[in-house]
Backbone as a printed PyTorch tensor [residue, N CA C, xyz], in Angstrom:
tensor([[[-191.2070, -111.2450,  159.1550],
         [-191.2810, -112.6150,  159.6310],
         [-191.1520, -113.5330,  158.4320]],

        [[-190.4090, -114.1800,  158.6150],
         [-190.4370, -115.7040,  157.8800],
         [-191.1540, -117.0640,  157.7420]],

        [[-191.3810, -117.7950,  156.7580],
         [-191.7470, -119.0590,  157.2910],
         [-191.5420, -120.0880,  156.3640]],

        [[-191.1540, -121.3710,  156.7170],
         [-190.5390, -122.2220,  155.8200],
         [-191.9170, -123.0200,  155.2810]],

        [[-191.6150, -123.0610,  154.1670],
         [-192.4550, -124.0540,  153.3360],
         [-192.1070, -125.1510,  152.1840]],

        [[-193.0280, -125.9150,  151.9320],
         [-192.5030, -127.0560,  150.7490],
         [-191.7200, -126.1440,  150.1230]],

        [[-191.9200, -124.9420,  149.6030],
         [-191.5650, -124.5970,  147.8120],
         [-190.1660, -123.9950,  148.6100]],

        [[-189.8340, -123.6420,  149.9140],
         [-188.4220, -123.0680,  150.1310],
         [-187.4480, -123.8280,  151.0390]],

        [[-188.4850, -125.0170,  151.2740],
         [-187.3240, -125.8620,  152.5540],
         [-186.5060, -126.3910,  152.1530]],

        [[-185.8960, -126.2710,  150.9730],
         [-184.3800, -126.7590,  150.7210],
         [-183.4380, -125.9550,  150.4720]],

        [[-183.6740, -124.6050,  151.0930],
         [-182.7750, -123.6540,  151.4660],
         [-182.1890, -123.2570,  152.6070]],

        [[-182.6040, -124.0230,  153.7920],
         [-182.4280, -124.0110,  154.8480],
         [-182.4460, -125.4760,  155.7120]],

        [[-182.2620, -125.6910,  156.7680],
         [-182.0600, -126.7090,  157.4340],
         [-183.6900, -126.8610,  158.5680]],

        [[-184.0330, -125.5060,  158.4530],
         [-185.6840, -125.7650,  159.5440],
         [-186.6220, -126.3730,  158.7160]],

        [[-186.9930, -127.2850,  158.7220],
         [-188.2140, -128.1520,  158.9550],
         [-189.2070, -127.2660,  158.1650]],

        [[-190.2250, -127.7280,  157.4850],
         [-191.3000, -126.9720,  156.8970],
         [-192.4960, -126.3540,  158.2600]],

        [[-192.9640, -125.2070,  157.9940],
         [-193.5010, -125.4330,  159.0280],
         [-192.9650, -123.9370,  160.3140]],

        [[-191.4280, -124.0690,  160.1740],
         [-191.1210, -123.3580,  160.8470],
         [-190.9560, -121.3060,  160.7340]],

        [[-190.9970, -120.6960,  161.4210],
         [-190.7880, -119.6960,  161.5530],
         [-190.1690, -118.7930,  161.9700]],

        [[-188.9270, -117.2770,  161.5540],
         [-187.9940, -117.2280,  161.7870],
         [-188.2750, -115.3420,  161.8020]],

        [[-187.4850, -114.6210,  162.4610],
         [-187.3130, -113.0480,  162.3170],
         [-186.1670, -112.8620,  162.5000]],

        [[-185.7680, -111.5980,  162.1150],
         [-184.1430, -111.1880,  162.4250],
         [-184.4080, -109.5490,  162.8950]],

        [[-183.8470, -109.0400,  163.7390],
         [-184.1610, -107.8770,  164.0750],
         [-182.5790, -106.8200,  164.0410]],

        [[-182.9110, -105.2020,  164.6050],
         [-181.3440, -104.8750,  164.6830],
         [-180.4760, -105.2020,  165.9160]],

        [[-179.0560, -105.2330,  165.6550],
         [-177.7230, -104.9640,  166.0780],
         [-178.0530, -106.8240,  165.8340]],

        [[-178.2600, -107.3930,  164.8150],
         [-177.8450, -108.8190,  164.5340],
         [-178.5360, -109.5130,  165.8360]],

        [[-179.6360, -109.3380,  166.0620],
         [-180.4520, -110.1490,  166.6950],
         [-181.4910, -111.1080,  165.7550]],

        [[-181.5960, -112.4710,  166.3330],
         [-182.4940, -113.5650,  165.4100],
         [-183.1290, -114.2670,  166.6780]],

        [[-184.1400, -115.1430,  165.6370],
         [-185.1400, -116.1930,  166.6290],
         [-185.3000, -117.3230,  165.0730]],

        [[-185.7710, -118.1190,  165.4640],
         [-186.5260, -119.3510,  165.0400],
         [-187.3370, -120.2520,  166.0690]],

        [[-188.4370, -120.5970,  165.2810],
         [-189.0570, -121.7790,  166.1080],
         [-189.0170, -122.9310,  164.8900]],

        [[-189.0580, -123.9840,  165.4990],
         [-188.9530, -125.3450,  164.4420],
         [-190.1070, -126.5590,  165.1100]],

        [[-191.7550, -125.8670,  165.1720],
         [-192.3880, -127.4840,  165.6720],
         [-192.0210, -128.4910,  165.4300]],

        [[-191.7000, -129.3720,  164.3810],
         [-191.5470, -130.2320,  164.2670],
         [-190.3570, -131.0580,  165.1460]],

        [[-189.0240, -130.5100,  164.8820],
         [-187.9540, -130.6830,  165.9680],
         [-188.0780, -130.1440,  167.2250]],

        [[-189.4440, -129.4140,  167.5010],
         [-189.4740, -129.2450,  169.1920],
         [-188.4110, -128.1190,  169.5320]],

        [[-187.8580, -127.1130,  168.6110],
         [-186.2220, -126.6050,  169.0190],
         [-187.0070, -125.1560,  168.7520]],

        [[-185.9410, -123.9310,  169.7760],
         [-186.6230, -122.2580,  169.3710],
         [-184.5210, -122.5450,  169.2670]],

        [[-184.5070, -121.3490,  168.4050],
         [-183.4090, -120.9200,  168.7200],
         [-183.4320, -119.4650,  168.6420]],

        [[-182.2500, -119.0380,  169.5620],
         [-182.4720, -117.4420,  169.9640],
         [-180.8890, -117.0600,  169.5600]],

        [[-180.3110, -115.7880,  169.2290],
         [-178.9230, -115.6120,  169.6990],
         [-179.4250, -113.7930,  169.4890]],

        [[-179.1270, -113.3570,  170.2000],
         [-178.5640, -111.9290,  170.3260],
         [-177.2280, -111.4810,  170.5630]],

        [[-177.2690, -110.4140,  169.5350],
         [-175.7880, -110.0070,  169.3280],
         [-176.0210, -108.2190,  169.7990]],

        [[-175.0950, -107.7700,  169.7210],
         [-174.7840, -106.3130,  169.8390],
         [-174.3240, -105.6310,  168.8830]],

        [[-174.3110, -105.9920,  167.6990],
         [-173.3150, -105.4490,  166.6220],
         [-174.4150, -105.0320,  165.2660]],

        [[-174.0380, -103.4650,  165.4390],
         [-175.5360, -102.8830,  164.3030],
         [-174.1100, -102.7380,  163.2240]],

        [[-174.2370, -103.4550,  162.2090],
         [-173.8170, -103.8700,  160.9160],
         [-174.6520, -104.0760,  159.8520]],

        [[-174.3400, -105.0630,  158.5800],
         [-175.0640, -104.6430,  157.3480],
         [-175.8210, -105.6630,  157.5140]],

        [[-176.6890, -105.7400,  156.8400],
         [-177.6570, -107.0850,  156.9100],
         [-176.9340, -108.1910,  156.0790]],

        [[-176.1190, -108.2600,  155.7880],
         [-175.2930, -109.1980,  155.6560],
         [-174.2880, -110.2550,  156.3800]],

        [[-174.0760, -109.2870,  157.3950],
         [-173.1520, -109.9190,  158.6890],
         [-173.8050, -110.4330,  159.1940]],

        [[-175.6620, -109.5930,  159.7260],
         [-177.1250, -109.8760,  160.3260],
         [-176.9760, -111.4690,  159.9480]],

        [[-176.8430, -111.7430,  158.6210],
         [-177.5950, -113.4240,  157.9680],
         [-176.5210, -114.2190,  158.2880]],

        [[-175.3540, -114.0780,  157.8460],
         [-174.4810, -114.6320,  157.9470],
         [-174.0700, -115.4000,  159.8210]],

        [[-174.2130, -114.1840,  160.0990],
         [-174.0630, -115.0520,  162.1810],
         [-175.3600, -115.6190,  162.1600]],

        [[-176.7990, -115.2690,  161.8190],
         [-178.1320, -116.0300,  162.2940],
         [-177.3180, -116.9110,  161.4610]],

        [[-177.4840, -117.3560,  160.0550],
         [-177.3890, -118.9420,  159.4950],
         [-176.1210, -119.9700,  159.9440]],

        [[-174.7160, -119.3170,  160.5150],
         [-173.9940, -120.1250,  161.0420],
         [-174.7410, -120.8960,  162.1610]],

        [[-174.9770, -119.7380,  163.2200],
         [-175.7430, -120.5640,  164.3450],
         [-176.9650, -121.5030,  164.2430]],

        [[-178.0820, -121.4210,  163.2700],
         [-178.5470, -121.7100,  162.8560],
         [-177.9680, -123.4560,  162.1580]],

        [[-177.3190, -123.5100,  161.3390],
         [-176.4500, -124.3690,  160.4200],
         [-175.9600, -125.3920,  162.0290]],

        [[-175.3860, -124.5470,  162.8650],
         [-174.4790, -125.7250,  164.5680],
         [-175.3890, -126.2600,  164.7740]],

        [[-176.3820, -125.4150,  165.1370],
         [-177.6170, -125.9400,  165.8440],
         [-178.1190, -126.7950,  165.4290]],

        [[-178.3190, -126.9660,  164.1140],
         [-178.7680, -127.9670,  163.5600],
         [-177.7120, -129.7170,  163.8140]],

        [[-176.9590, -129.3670,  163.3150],
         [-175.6140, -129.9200,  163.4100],
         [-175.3780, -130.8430,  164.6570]],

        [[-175.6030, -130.5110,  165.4980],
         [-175.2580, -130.9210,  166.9260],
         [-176.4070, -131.7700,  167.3660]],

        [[-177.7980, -131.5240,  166.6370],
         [-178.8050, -132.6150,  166.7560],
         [-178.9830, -134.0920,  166.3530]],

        [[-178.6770, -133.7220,  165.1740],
         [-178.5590, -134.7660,  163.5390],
         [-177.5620, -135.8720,  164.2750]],

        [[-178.3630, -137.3510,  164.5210],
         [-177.4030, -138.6740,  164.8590],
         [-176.3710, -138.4390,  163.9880]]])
């Protein structure tokens, strides 16, 4: 499990505060209290944990994206 804080929230786009897991075949979650937002995506594809980060942080990165005035 993850969780964002002062000393790492400018590595990511979630909010301090928030909390994140990644599991196999490229499955992820986040919750973000502050923005009120969970995000979920499940995938099917058991690959390297690299592909794993790469699809969570794109979706991750829209999601964000699509909020922001």
């Amino acid at each position: 499990m993850g969780l964002e804080t002062l000393a790492n929230d400018y590595l990511s786009p979630l909010s301090a505060g928030s909390f994140f897991w990644g599991g196999a075949f490229s499955t992820s979650y986040w919750a973000d209290p502050k923005e009120k937002l969970i995000g979920i995506i499940y995938t099917n594809v058991y690959q390297t944990q690299l592909l794993q980060k790469d699809i969570s942080e794109r979706f991750k990165a829209l999601t964000y994206q699509a909020i922001i005035d």
